[in-house]
MMTF fields as JSON, N, C-alpha, C and O atoms, coordinates in Angstrom:
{
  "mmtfVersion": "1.0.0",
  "mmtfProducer": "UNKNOWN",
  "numBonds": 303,
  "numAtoms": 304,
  "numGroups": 76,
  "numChains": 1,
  "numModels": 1,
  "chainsPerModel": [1],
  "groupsPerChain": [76],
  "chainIdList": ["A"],
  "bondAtomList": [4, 2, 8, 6, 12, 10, 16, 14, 20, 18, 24, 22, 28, 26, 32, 30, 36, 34, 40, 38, 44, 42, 48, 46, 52, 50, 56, 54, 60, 58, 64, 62, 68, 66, 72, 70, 76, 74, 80, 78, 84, 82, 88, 86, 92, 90, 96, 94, 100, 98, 104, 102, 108, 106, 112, 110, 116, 114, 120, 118, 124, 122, 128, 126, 132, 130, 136, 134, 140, 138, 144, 142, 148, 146, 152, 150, 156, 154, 160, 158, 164, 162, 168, 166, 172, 170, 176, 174, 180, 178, 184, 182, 188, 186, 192, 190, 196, 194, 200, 198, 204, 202, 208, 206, 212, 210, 216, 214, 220, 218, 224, 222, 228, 226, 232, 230, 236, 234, 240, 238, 244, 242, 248, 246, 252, 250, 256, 254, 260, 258, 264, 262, 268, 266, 272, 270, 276, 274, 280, 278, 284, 282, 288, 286, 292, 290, 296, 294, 300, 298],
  "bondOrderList": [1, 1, 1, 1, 1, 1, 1, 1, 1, 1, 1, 1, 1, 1, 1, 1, 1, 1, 1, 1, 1, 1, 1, 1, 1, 1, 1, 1, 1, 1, 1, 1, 1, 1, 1, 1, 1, 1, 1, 1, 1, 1, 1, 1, 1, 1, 1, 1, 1, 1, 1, 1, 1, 1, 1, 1, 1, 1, 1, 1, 1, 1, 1, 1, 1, 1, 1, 1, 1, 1, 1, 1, 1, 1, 1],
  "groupList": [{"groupName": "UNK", "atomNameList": ["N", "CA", "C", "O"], "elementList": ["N", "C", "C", "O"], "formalChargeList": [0, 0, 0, 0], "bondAtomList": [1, 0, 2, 1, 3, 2], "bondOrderList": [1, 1, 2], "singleLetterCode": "X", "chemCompType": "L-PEPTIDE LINKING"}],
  "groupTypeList": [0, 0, 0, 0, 0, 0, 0, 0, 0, 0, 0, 0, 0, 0, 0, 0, 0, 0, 0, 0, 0, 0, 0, 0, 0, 0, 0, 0, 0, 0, 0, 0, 0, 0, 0, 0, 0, 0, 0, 0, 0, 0, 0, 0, 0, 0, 0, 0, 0, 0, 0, 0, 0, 0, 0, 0, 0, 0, 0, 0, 0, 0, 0, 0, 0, 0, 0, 0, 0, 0, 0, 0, 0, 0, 0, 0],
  "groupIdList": [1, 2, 3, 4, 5, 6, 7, 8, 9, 10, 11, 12, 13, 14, 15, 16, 17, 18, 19, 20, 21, 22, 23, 24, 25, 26, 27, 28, 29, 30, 31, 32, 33, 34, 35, 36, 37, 38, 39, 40, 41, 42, 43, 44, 45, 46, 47, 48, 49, 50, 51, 52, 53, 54, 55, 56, 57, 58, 59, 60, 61, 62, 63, 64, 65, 66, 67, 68, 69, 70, 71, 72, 73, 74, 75, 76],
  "secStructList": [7, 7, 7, 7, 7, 7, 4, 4, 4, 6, 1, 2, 2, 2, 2, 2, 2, 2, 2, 1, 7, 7, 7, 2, 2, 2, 2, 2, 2, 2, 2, 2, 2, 2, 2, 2, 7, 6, 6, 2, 2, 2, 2, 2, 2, 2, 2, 2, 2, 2, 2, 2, 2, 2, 2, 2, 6, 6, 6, 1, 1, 1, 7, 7, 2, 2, 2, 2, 2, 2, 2, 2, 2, 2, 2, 7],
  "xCoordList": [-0.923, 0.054, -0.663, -1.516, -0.306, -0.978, 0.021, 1.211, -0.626, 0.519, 0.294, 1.123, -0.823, -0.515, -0.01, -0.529, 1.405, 1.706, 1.632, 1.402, 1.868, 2.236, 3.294, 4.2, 3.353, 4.929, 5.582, 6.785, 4.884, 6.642, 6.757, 7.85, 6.054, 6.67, 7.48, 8.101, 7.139, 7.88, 8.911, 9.447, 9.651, 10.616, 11.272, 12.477, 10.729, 11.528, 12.313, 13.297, 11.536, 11.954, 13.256, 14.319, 12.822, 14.004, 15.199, 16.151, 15.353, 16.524, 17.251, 18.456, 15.909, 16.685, 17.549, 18.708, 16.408, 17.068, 18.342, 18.97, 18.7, 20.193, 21.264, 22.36, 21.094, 21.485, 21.773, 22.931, 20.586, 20.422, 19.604, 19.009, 19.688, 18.86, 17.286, 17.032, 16.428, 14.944, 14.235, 14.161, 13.753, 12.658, 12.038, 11.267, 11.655, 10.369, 9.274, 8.602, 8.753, 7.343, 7.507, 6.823, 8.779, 9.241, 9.66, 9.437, 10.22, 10.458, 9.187, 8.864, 8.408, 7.0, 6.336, 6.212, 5.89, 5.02, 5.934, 5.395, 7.658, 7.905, 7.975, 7.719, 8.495, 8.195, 6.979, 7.171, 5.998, 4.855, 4.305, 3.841, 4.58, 4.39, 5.491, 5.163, 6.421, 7.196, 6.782, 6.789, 6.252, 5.367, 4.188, 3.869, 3.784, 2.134, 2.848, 2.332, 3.51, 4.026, 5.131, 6.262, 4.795, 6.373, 7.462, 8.667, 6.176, 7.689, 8.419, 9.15, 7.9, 8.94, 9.925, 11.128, 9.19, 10.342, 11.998, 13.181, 11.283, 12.152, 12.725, 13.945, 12.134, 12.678, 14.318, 15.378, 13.734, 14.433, 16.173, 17.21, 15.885, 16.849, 17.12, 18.192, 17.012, 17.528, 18.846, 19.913, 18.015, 18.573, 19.666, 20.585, 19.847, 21.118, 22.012, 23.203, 21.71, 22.581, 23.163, 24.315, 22.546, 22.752, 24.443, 25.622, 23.602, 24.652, 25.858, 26.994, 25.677, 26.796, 28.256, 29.467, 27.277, 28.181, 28.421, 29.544, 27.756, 27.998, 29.688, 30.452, 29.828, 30.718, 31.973, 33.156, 31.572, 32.793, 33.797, 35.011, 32.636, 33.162, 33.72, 34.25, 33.553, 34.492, 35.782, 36.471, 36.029, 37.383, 37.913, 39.014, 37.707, 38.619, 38.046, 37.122, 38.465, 38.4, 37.286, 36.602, 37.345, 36.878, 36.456, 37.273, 34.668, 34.517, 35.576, 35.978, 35.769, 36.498, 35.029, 33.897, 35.563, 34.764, 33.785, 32.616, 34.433, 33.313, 32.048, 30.914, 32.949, 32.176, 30.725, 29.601, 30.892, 30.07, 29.366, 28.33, 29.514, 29.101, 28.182, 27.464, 28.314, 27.792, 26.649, 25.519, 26.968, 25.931, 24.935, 23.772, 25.535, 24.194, 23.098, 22.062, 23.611, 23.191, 22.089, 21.026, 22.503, 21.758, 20.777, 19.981, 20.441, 19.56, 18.526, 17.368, 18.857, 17.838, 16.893, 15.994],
  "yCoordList": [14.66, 13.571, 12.302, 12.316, 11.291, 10.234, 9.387, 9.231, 8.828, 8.219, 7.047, 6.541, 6.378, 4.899, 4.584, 5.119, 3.389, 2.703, 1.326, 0.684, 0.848, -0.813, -1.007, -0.275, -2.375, -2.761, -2.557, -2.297, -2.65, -2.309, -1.508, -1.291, -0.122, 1.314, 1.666, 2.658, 0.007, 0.651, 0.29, 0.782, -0.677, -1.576, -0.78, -0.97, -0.014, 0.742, 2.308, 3.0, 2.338, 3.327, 2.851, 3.408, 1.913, 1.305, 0.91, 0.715, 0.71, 0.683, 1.94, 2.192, 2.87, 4.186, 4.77, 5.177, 4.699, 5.052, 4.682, 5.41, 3.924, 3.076, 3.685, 3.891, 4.072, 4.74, 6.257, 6.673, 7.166, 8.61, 8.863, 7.995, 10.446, 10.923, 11.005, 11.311, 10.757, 10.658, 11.913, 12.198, 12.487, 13.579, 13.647, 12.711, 14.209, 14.04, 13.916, 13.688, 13.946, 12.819, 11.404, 10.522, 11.41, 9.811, 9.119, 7.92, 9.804, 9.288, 8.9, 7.714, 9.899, 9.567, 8.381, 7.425, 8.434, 7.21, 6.075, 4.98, 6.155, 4.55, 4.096, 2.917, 5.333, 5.33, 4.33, 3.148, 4.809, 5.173, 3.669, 3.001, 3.151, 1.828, 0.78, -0.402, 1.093, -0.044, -0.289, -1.373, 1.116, 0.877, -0.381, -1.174, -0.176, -1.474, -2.489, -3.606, -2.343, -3.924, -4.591, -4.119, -5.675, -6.652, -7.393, -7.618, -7.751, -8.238, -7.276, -7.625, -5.958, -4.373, -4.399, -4.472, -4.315, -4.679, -5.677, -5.666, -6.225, -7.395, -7.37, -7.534, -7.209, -7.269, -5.732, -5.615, -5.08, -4.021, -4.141, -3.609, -5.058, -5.491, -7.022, -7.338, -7.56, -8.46, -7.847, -8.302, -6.464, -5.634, -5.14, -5.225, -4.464, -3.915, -5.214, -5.027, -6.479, -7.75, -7.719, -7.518, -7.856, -8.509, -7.105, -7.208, -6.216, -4.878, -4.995, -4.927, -5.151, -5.127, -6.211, -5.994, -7.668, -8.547, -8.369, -8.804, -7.817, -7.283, -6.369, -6.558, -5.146, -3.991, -5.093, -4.776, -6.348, -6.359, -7.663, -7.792, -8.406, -9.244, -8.484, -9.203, -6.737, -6.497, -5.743, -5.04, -6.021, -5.824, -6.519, -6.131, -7.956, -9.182, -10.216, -9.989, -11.036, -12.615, -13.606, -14.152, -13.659, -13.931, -13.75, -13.251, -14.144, -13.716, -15.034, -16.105, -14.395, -14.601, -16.317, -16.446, -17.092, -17.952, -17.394, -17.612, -16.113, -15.666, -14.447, -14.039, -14.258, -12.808, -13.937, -13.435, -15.281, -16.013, -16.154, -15.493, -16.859, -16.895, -15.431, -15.614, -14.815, -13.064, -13.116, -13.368, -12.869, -13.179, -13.795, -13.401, -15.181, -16.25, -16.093, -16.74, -15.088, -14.632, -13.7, -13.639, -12.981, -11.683, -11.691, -10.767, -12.921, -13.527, -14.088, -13.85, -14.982, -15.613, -14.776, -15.293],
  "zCoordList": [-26.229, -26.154, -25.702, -24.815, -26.303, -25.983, -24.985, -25.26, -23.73, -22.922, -23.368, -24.125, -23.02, -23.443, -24.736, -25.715, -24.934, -26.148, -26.045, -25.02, -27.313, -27.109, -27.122, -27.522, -26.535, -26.565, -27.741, -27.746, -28.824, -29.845, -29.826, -30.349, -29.345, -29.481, -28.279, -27.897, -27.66, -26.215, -26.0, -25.007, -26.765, -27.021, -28.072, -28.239, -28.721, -29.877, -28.943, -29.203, -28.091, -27.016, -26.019, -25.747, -25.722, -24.923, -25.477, -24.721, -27.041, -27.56, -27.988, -27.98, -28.471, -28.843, -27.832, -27.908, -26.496, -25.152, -24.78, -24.011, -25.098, -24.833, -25.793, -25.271, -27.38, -28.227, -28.054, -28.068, -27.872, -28.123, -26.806, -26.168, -26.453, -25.599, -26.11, -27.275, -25.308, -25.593, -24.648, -23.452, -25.987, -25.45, -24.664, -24.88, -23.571, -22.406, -22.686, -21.68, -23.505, -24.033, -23.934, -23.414, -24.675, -24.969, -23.758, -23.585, -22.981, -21.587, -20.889, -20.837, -20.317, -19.854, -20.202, -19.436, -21.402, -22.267, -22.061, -21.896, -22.033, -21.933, -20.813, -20.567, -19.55, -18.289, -17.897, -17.611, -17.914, -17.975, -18.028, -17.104, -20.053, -20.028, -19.326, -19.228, -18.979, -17.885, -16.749, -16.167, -16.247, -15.034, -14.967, -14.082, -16.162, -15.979, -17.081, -17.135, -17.602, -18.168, -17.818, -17.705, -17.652, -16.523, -17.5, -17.389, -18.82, -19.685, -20.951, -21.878, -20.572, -21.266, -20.438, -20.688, -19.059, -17.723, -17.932, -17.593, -18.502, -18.496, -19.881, -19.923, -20.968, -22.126, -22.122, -22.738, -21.279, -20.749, -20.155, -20.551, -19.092, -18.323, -19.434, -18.918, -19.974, -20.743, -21.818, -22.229, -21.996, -23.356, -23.076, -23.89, -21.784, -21.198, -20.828, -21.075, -20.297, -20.372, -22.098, -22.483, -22.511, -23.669, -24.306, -24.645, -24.142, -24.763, -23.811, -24.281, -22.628, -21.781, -22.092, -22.034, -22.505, -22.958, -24.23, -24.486, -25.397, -26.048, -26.427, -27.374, -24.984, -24.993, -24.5, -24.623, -23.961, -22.893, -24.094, -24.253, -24.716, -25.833, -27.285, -28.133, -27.578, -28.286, -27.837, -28.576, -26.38, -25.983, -25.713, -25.323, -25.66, -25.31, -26.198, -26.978, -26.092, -26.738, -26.697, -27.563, -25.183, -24.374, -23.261, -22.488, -22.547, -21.25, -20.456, -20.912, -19.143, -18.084, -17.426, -17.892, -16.524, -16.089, -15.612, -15.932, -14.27, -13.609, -14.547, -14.297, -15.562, -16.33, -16.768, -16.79, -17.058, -17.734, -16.661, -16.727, -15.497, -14.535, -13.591, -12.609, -13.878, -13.821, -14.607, -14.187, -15.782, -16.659, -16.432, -16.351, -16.277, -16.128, -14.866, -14.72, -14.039, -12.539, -12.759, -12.141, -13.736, -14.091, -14.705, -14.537, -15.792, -16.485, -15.836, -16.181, -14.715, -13.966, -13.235, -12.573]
}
C-alpha cells in the first residue's frame, strides 16, 4: 500500500468521504495526507461549509441573517 498521495487523490477522498463509506486504506492515506498538508486541511473544512449551506439552502428559501452571518464566521 502506498501511503503517500497528492492532493488530487486526496481531495478526491475527501469528497467521496462525505458521499460513501471509505475503506481503511483510503482512510489512512487521506488521514495520513491531512496530517502534513494544511491546504487539504482546509480545502476539507471549506467542503463541509460549502455542503452544509448547500443541505440547509435546499430546505428553505433563504439563509436566515444570522445563518449568513455563521457562515461567514466559519470561513474566516
Amino acid at each position: 500500500m502506498r501511503l503517500k498521495i497528492t492532493c488530487k487523490e486526496a481531495s478526491l477522498l475527501i469528497i467521496k468521504s462525505e458521499e460513501h463509506h471509505l475503506g481503511y486504506s483510503e482512510k489512512i492515506r487521506m488521514n495520513f495526507h491531512l496530517f502534513i498538508c494544511k491546504m487539504c486541511r482546509l480545502f476539507k473544512r471549506q467542503n463541509k461549509i460549502l455542503d452544509k449551506a448547500l443541505a440547509v439552502n435546499n430546505t428553505q428559501e433563504q439563509l436566515t441573517v444570522s445563518e449568513k452571518e455563521n457562515l461567514k464566521e466559519l470561513i474566516k
